[in-house]
C-alpha positions in Angstrom: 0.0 0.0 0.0 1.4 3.3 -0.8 2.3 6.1 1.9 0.8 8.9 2.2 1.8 12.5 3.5 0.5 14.3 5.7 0.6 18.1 6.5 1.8 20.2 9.1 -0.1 20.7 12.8 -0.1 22.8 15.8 3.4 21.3 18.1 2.1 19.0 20.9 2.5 20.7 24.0 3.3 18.1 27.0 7.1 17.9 28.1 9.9 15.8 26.2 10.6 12.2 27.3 12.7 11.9 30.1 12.9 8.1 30.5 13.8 5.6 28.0 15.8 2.6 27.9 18.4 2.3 25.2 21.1 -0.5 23.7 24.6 -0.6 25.5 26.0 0.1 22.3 24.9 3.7 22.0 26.2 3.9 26.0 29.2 6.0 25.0 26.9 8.9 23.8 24.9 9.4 27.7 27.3 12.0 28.2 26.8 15.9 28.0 27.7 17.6 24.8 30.4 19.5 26.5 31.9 16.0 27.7 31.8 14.9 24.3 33.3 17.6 22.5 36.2 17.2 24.9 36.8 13.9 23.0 36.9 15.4 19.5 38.6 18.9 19.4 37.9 18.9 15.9 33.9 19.5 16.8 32.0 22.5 17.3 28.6 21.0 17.7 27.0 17.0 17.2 23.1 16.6 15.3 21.1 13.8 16.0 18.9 12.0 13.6 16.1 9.4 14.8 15.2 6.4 12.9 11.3 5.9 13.5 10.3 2.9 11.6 6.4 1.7 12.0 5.6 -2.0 12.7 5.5 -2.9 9.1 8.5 -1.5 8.7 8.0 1.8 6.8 10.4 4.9 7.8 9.5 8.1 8.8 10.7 10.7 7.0 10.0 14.7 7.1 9.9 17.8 4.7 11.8 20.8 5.8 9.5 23.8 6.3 9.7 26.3 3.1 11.5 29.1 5.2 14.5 27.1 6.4 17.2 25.3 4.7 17.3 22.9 2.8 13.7 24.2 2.1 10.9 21.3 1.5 13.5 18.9 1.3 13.5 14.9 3.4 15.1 13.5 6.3 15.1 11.9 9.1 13.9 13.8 12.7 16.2 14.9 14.6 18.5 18.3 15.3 21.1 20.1 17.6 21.9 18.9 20.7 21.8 21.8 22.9 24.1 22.1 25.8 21.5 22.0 28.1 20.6 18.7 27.2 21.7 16.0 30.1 23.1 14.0 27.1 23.2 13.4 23.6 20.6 10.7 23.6 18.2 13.6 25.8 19.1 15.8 22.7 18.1 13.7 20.3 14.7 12.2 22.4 13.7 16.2 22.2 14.5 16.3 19.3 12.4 14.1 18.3 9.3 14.9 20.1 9.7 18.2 19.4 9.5 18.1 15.7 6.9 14.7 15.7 5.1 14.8 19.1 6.7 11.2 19.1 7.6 9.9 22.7 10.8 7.9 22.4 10.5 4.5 24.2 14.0 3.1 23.7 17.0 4.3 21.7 18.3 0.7 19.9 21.4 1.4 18.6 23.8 3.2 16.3 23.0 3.8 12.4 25.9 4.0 10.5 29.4 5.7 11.6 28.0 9.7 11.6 29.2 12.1 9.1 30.6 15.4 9.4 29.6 18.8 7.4 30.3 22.5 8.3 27.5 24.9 9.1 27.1 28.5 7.7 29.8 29.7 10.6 31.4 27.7 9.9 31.7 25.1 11.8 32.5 21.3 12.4 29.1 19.6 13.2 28.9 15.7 13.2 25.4 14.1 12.5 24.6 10.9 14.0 21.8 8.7 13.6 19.8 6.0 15.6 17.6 3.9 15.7 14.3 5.3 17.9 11.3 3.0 18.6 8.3 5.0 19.9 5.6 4.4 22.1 2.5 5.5 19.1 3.0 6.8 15.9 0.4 9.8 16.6 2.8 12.3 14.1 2.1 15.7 14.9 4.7 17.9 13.3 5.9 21.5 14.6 5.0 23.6 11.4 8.0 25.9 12.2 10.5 23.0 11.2 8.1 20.7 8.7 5.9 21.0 6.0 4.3 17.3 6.0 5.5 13.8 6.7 5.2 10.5 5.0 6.4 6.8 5.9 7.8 5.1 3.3 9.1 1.4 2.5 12.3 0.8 1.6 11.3 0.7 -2.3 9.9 4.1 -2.1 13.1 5.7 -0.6 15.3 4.2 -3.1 12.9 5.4 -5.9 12.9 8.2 -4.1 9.2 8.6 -4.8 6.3 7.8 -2.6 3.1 7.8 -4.9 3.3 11.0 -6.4 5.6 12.8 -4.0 9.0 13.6 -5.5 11.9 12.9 -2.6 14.3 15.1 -2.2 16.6 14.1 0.3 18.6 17.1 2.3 21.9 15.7 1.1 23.8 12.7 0.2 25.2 11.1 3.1 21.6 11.7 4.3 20.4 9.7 1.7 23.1 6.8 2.0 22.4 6.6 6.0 18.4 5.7 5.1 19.2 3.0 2.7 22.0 1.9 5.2 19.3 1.3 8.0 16.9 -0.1 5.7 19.8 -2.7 4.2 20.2 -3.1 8.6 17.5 -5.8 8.5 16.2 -4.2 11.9 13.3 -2.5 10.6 10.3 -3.2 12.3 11.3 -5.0 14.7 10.3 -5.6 18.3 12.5 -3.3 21.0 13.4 -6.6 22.4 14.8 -8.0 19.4 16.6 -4.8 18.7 18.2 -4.4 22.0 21.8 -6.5 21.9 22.8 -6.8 25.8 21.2 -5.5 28.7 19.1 -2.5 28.3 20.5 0.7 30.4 17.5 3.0 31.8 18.0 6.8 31.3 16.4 9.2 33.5 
C-alpha cells in the first residue's frame, strides 16, 4: 500500500521524554555535549537524527518547512543537541518529540558511523543517527521545522518517490544513511529484538 503524506499541525505541548531505555552500544553517547566535544577537538557541535520505523517497517521521514534550509526537502527527525541537554541521547529524544510529538520508548542502537559537514559559521558539526522506537505513531509535526510527513518502504526511498511525491533528500550522506538502515535488516522489529545486551535506563 502506498504512503501517504501528511501536513503540518499545531506542536504538541506536554514535556519531552525523560525516561527511556536504550542498547549498551549507543552507552558512550549518555554523556553531556560538552563531555563529548572534549573527545573530539575537531567538533564545534553534534546533530542527531532518529530512525522511526512503523511495525510494518515503513520509515518516517519529514519535509523541511519552506522558510528554512534545505527548504521542503526529506530527512530523518532529529536536530542540535543543545548544551543544556543532560546528554546526547536527551538531545536527540527532544529532538524528536519536538518536531513529531513522538515519545521515544528506547533508543536501539547506532545507524551508521556519523558524518561530518560545516555549518554557515562555519563550523565542524557531526550528524549521528539512531535507531528510535516509539511508544505511538500519533505524528504531529511542529510547522515551524516541517511542511508534511510521510512513511515510506524501503522501495519508495530508493525510488525516491512515494506515490506522487517527489523525494528530495537534504543531502547525500543523508540519503546513504536511510538506505544503510533499511539494508540493517532491523526494521520493524520488536525493541526486544533490537536491544543487543542488557538494556540501560535513562532518567
Amino acid at each position: 500500500m502506498t504512503s501517504t503524506t501528511r501536513t503540518a499541525v499545531n506542536s504538541p505541548t506536554n514535556i519531552a521524554p525523560s525516561h527511556f531505555i536504550c542498547d549498551p552500544s549507543v552507552a558512550k553517547f549518555n554523556v553531556s555535549l560538552g563531555a563529548y566535544l572534549e573527545t573530539d577537538t575537531s567538533l564545534h557541535g553534534i546533530c542527531g537524527g532518529a530512525f522511526v520505523f512503523d511495525d510494518t517497517g515503513r520509515l518516517l521521514l519529514v519535509q523541511r518547512a519552506a522558510h528554512d534550509s534545505y527548504p521542503l526537502r526529506w530527512e530523518v527527525p532529529g536536530g542540535t543537541i543543545d548544551a543544556e541537554d543532560e546528554s546526547l541521547l536527551h538531545g536527540l529524544v527532544r529532538e524528536l518529540w519536538e518536531e513529531t510529538g513522538l515519545r521515544a520508548r528506547c533508543v536501539a542502537g547506532v545507524v551508521g558511523k556519523g558524518y561530518t559537514f560545516l555549518t554557515r559559521r562555519p563550523v565542524c558539526v557531526c550528524k549521528y543517527h539512531f535507531f528510535v522506537d516509539v511508544e505511538a505513531y500519533d505524528v504531529r509535526l511542529d510547522p515551524n521545522e516541517h511542511a508534511a510527513f510521510v512513511w515510506v518502504t524501503e522501495d519508495e526511498a530508493k525510488a525516491k518517490k512515494c506515490g506522487d511525491i517527489e523525494l528530495v533528500y537534504t543531502s547525500s550522506p543523508q540519503e546513504a544513511v536511510i538506505l544503510e538502515a533499511f539494508g540493517s535488516g532491523r526494521k520493524g522489529a520488536e525493541t526486544q529484538d533490537r536491544i543487543h545486551g542488557p538494556a540501560i535506563t535513562i532518567s
